[in-house]
C-alpha beads as a LAMMPS data file, in Angstrom:
LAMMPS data file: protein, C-alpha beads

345 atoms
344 bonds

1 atom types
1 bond types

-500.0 500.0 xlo xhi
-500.0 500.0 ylo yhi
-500.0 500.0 zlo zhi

Masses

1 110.0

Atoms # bond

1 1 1 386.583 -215.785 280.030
2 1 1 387.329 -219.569 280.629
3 1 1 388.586 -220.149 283.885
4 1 1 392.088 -221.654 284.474
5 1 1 390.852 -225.127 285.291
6 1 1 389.291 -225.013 281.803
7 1 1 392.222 -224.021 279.819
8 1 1 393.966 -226.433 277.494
9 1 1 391.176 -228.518 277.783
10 1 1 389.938 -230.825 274.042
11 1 1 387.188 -229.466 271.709
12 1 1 384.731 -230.790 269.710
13 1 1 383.080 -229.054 267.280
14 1 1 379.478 -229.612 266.535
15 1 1 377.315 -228.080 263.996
16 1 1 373.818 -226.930 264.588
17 1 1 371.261 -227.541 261.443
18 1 1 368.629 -224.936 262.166
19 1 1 365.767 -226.406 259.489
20 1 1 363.080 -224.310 261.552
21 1 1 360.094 -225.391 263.662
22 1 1 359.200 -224.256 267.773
23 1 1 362.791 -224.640 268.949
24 1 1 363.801 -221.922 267.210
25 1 1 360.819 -219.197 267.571
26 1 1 360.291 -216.670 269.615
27 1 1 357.549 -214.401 270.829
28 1 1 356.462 -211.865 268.921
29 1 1 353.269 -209.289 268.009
30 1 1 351.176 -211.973 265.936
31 1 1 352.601 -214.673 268.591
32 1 1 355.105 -217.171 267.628
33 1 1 357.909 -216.275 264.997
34 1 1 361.068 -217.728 263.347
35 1 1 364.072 -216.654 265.357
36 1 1 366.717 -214.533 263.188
37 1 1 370.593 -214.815 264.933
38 1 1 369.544 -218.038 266.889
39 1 1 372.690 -218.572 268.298
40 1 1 373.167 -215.017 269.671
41 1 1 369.961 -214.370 270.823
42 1 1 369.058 -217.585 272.335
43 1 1 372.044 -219.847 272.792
44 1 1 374.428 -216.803 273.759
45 1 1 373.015 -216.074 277.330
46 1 1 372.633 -219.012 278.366
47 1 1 375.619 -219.976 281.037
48 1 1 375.057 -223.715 280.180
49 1 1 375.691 -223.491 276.424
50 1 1 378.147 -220.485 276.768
51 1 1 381.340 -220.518 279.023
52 1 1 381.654 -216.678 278.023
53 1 1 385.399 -217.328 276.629
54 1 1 387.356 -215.190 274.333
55 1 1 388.476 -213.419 271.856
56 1 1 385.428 -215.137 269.515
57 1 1 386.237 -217.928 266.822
58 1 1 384.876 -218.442 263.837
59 1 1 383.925 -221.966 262.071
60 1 1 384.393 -223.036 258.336
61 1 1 381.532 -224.463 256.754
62 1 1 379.678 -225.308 253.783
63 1 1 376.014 -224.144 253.219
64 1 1 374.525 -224.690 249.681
65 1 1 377.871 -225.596 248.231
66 1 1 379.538 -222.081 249.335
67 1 1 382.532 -222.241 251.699
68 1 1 381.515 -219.563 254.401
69 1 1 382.980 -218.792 257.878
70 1 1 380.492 -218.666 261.065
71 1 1 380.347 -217.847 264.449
72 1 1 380.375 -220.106 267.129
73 1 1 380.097 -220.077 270.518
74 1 1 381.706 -222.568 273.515
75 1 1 380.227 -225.035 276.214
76 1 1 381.650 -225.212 279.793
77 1 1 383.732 -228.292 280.757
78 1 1 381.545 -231.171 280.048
79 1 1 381.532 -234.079 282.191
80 1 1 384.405 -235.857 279.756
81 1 1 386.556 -232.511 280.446
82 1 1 386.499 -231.361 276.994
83 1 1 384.320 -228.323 275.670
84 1 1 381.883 -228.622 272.605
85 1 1 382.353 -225.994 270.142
86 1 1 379.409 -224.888 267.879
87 1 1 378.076 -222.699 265.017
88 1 1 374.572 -222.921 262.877
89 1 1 373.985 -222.936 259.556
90 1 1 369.989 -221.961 259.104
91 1 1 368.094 -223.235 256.231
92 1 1 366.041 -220.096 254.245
93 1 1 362.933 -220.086 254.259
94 1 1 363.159 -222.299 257.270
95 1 1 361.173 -225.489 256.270
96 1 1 357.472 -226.145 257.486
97 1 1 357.654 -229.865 259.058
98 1 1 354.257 -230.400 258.365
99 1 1 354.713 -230.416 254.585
100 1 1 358.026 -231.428 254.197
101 1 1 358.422 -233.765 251.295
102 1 1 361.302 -236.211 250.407
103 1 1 363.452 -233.221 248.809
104 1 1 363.770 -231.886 251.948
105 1 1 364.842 -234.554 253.723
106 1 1 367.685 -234.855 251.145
107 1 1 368.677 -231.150 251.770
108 1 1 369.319 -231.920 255.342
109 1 1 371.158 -234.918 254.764
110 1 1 373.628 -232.929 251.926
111 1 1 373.803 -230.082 254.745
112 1 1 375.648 -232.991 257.117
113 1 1 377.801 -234.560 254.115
114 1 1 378.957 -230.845 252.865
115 1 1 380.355 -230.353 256.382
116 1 1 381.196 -234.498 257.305
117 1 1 384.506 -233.415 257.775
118 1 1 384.254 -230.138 259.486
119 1 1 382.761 -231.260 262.430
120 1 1 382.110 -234.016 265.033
121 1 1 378.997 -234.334 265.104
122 1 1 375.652 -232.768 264.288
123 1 1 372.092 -231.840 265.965
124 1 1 369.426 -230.925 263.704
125 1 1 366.885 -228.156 264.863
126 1 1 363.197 -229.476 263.555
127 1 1 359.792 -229.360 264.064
128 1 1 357.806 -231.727 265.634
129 1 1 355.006 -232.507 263.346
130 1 1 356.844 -234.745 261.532
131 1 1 360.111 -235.459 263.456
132 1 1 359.864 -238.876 263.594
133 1 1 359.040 -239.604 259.884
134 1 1 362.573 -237.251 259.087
135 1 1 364.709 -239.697 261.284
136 1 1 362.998 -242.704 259.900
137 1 1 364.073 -241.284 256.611
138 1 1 367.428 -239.699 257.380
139 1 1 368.403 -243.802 259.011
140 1 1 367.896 -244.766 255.361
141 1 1 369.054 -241.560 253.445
142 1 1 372.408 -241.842 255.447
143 1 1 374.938 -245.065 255.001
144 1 1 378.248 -245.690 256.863
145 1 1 377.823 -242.991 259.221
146 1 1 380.337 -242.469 261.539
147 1 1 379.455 -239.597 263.595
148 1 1 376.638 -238.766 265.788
149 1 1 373.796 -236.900 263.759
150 1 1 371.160 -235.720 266.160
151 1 1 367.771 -235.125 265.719
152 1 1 365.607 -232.570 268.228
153 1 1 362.682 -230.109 268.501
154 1 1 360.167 -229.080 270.947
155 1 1 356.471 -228.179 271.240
156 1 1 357.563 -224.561 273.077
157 1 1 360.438 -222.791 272.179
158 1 1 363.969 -222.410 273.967
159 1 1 363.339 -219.140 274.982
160 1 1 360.406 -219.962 277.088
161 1 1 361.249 -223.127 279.291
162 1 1 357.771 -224.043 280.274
163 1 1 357.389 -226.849 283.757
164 1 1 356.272 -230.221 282.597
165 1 1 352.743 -231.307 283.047
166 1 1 352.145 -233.098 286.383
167 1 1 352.488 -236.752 285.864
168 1 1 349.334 -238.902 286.137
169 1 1 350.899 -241.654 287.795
170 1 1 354.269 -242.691 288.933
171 1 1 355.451 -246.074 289.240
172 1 1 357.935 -247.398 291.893
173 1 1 358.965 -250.269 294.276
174 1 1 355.866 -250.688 295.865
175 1 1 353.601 -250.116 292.653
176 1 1 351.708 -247.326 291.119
177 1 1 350.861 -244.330 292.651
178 1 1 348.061 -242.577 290.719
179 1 1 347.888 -238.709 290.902
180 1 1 343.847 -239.178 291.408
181 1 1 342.786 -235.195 291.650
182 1 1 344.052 -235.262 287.719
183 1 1 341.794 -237.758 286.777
184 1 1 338.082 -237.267 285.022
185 1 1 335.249 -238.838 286.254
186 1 1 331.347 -238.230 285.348
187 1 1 330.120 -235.338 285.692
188 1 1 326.529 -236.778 283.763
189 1 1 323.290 -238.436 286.016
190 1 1 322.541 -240.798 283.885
191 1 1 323.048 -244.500 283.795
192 1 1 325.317 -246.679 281.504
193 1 1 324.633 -247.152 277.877
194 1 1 326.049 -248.572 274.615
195 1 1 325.598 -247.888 270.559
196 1 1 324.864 -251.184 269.042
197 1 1 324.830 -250.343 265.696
198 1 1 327.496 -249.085 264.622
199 1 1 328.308 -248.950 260.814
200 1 1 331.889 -249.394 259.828
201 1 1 331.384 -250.957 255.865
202 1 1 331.635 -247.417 254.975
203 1 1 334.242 -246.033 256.612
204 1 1 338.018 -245.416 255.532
205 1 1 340.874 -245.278 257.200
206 1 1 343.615 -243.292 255.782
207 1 1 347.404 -242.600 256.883
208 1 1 348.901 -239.183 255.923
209 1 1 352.607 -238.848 255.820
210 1 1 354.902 -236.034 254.968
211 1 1 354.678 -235.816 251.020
212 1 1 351.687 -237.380 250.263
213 1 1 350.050 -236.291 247.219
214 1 1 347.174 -234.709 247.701
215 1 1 345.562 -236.731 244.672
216 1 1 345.458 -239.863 246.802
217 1 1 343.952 -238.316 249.691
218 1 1 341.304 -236.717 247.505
219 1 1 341.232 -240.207 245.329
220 1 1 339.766 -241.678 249.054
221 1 1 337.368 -238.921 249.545
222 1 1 335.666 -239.909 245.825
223 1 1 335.384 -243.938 246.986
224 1 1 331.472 -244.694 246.469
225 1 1 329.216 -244.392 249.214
226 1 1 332.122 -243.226 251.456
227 1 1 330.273 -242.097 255.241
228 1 1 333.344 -241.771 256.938
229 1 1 336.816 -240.959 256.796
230 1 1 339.505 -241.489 259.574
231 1 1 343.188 -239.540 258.956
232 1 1 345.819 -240.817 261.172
233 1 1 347.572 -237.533 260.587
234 1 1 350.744 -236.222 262.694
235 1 1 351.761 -233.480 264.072
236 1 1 349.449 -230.760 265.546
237 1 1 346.573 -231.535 262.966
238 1 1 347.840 -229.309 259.966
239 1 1 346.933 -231.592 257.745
240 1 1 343.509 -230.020 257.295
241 1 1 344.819 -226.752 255.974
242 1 1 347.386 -228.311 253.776
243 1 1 344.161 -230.063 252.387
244 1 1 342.221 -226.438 252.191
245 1 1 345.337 -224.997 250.661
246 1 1 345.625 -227.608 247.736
247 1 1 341.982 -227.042 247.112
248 1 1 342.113 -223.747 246.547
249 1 1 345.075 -223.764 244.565
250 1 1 343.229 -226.055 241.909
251 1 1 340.150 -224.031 242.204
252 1 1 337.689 -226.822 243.693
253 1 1 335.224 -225.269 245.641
254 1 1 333.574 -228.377 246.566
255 1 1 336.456 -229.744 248.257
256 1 1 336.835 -226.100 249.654
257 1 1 332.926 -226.210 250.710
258 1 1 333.180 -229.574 251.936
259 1 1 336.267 -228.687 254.492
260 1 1 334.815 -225.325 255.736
261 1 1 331.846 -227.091 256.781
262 1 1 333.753 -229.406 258.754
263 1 1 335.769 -227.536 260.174
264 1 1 335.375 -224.499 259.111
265 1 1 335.750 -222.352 261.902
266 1 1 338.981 -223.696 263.026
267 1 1 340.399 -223.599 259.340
268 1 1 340.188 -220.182 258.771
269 1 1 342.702 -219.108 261.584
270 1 1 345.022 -221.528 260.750
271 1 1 347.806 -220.730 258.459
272 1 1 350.831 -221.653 257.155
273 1 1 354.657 -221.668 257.830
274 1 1 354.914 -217.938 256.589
275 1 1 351.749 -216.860 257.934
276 1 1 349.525 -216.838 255.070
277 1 1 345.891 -217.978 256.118
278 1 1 343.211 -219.318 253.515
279 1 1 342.312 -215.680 252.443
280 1 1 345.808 -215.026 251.423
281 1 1 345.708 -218.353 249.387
282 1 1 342.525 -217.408 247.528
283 1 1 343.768 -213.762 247.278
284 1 1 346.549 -215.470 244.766
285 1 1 344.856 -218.046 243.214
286 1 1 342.101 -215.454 242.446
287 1 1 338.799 -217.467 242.726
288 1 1 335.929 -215.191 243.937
289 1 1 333.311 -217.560 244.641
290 1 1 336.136 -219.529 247.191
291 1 1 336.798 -215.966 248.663
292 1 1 333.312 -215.054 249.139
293 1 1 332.991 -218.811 250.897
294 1 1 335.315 -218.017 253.403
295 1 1 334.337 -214.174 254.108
296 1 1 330.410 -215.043 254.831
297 1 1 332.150 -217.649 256.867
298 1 1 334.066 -215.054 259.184
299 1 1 337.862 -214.964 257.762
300 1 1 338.911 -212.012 258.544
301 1 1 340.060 -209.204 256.189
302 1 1 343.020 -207.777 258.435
303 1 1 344.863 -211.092 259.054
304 1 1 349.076 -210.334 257.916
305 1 1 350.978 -212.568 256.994
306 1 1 355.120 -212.994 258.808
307 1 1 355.824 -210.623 255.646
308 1 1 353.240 -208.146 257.339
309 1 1 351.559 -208.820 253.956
310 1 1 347.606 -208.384 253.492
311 1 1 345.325 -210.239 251.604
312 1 1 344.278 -207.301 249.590
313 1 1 347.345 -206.042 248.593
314 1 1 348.168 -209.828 246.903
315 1 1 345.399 -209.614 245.441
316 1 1 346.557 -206.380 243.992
317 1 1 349.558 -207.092 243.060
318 1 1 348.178 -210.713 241.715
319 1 1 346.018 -209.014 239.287
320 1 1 342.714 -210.348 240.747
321 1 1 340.375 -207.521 241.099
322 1 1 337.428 -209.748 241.758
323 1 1 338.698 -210.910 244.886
324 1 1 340.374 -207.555 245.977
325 1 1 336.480 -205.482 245.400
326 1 1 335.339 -208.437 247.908
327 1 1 337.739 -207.579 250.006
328 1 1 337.353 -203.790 250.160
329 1 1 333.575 -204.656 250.337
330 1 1 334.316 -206.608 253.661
331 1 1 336.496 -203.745 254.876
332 1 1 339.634 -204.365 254.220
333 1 1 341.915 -201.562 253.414
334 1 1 345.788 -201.540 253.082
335 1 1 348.346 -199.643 255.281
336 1 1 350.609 -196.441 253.895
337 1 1 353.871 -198.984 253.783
338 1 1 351.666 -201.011 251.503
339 1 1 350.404 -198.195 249.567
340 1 1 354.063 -197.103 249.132
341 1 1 354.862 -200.774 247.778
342 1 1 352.287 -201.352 245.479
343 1 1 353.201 -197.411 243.684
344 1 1 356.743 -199.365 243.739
345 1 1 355.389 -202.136 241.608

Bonds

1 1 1 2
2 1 2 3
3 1 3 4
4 1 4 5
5 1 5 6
6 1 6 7
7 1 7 8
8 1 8 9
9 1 9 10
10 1 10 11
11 1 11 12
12 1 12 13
13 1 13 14
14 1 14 15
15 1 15 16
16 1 16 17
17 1 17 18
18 1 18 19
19 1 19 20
20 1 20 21
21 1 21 22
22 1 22 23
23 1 23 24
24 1 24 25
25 1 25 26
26 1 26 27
27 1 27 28
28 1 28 29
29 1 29 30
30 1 30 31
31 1 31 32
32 1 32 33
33 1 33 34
34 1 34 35
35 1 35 36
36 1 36 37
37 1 37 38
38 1 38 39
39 1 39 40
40 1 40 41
41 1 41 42
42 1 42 43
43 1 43 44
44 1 44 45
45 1 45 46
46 1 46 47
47 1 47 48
48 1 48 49
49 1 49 50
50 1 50 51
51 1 51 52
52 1 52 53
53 1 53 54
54 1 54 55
55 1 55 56
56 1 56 57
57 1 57 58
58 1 58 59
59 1 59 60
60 1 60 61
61 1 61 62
62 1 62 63
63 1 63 64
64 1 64 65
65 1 65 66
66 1 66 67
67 1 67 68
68 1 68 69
69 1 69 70
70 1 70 71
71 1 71 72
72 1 72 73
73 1 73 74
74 1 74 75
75 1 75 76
76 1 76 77
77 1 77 78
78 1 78 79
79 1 79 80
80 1 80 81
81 1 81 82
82 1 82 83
83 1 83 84
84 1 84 85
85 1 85 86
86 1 86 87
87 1 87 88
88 1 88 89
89 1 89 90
90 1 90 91
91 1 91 92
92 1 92 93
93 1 93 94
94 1 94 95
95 1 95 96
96 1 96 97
97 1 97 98
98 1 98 99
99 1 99 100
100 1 100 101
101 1 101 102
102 1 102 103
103 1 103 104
104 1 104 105
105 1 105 106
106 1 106 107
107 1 107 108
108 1 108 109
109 1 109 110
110 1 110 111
111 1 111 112
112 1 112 113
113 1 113 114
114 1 114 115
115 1 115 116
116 1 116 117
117 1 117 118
118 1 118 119
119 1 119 120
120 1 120 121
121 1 121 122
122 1 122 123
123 1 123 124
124 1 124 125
125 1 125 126
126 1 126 127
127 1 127 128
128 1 128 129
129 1 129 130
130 1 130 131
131 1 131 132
132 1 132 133
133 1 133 134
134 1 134 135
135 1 135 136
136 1 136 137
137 1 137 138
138 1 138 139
139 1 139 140
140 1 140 141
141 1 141 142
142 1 142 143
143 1 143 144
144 1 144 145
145 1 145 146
146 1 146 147
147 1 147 148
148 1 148 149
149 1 149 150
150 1 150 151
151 1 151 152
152 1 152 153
153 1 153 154
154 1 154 155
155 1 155 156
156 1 156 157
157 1 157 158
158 1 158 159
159 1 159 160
160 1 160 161
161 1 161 162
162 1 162 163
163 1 163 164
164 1 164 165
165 1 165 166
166 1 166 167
167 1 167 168
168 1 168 169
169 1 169 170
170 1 170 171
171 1 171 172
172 1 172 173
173 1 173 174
174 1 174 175
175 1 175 176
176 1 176 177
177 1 177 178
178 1 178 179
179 1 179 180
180 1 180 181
181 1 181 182
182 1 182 183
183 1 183 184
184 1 184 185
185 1 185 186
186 1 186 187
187 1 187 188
188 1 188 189
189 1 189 190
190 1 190 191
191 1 191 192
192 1 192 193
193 1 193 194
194 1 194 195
195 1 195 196
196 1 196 197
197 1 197 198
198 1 198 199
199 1 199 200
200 1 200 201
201 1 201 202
202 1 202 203
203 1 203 204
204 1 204 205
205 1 205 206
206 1 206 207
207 1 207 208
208 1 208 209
209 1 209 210
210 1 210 211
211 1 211 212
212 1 212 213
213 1 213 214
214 1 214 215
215 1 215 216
216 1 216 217
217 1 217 218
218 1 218 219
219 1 219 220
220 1 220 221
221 1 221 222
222 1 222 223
223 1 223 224
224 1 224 225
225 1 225 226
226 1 226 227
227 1 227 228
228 1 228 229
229 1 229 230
230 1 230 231
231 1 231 232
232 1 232 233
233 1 233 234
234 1 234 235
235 1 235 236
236 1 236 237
237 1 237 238
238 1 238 239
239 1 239 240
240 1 240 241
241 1 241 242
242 1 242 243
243 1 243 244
244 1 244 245
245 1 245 246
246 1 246 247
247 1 247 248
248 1 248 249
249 1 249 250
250 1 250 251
251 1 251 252
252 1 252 253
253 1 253 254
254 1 254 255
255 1 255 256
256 1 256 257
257 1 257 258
258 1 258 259
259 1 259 260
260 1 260 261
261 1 261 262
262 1 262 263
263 1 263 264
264 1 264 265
265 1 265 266
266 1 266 267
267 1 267 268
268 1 268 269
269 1 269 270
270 1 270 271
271 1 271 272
272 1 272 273
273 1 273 274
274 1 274 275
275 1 275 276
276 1 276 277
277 1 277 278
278 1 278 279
279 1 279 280
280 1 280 281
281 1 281 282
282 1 282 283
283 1 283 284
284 1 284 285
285 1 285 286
286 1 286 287
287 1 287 288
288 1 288 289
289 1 289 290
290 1 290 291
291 1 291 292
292 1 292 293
293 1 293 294
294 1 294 295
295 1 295 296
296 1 296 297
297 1 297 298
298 1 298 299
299 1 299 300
300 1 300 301
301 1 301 302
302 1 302 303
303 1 303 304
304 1 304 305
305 1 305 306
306 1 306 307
307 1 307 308
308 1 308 309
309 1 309 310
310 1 310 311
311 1 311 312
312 1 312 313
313 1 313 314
314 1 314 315
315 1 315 316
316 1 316 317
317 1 317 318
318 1 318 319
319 1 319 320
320 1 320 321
321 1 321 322
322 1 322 323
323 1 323 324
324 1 324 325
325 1 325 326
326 1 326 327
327 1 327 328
328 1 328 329
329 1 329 330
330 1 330 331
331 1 331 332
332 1 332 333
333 1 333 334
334 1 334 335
335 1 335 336
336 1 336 337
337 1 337 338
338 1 338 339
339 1 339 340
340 1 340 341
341 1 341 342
342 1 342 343
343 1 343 344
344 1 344 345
């Protein structure tokens, strides 16, 4: 209940923009997993963004166009003695930051307009691969605004409030005061050195922004006599496995070769927003010779995806029998509540 010294006391009313990313995950059995009910299973017990009060209050809104009602929940006095009043509207599927395109940074701005009048002010829930390249483009999308729109994510999610790291230094009155124990030093016996020759005619330097088409980036690998290739990427490097993915979808098993032997190793345990690793890709796109690439190169069989989905049962249901023997050959096998879905197909 609010206390009497709260009562009578202003709200604002702010909506939440849940567009996915860490903030909103939580732990689960394959680790990390979008949230469902964000606001009563994470913002609900928390004291500080819940003053407990009741009976509960719903919010209009607008989501898509549709006029809905949601909950909200209440903040304690803030420090301008008012309360802040709040409800989310999620976007579904939640939207993978690393490949967001231009589209969806129009979706979130229409989310704010449809409700411009609803509410006070917004704070949009993202991830942070490519946080800063949505403001920078939201500044633009968005003219004559009048309201705050706020723009936030993390790199661990609210459920697990993780320390900082340690600084390295700290600077103050009498100058800087470096943390020394964190610092590396050599650990080699050897003395010092330098590369002279160092060849930079044939290296490119290329910078990879949410949307880019993957025809420019491979229009850069095809330059002539091309030795190196530097991507000023963003994020938590998954620009690599967008690149696998896009290779596999049009079939090009050089690309696909060329990445795996990269960084191969690291490629195949990546995966995407909904969970769906390279051998999930292939087992749609249905090329055989790309899946046999990536089994003799240790992707496993077993891997689910966050629709506890298998590679050999999309294979199945894709109609690619090739690339579903290949898979039974390496193992794989599917569970009963798959068996029971594919007789449902």
């Amino acid at each position: 209940m609010a206390t009497p010294s709260s009562a009578g006391l202003p709200e604002s009313r702010v909506l939440i923009i849940g567009t996915g990313g860490t903030i909103c995950m939580q732990e689960g059995p394959d680790g990390l997993q979008p949230s469902g009910d964000f606001l009563e299973s994470a913002m609900a017990p928390r004291p500080t963004f819940n003053d407990m009060s009741t009976p509960r209050v719903t919010l209009p809104a607008v989501h898509k166009g549709k006029q809905i009602s949601i909950p909200s929940l209440r903040t304690p006095p803030t420090a301008y003695q008012r309360h802040v009043r709040y409800g989310i509207v999620e976007f579904s599927p939640l939207l993978d930051s690393s490949s967001m395109n231009a589209q969806d940074w129009a979706d979130i701005a229409i989310s704010v307009k449809e409700n411009y009048h609803l509410y006070d002010g917004f704070v949009i829930l993202h991830g942070t691969d490519s946080l800063a390249y949505t403001a920078s483009a939201l500044s633009f999308i968005m003219s004559n605004l009048g309201k705050p729109v706020i723009l936030t994510g993390s790199q661990a999610p609210i459920f697990a409030l993780h320390p900082n790291c340690e600084p390295l230094a700290k600077v103050n009155g009498l100058g800087i005061e470096v943390n020394w124990p964190l610092t590396f030093r050599p650990t080699t016996i050897a003395e010092f050195d330098i590369l002279a020759n160092i060849d930079t005619t044939h290296v490119a330097c290329l910078r990879v922004f949410p949307g880019i088409k993957p025809e420019m980036v491979d229009a850069v690998l095809r330059l002539p006599d091309l030795r190196g290739l530097i991507l000023e990427t963003f994020g938590m490097g998954n620009a690599a496995f967008a690149a696998l993915g896009y290779a596999i979808q049009q079939d090009n098993i050089e690309a696909v070769l060329d990445l795996l032997d990269g960084d191969g190793r690291n490629l195949i345990k990546q995966a995407d927003y909904a969970g769906n690793t390279a051998i999930h890709l292939v087992a749609v796109s249905g090329n055989a010779d790309i899946m046999r690439a990536l089994l003799q190169r240790g992707a496993s069989v077993h891997e689910r995806n966050r629709a506890n989905i298998s590679p050999l049962l999309l294979a199945t249901l894709s109609g690619n029998d090739a690339c579903a023997q290949l898979l039974r050959t390496a193992g794989a096998h599917m569970s009963s509540e798959e068996l029971e879905r594919k007789l449902s197909n």
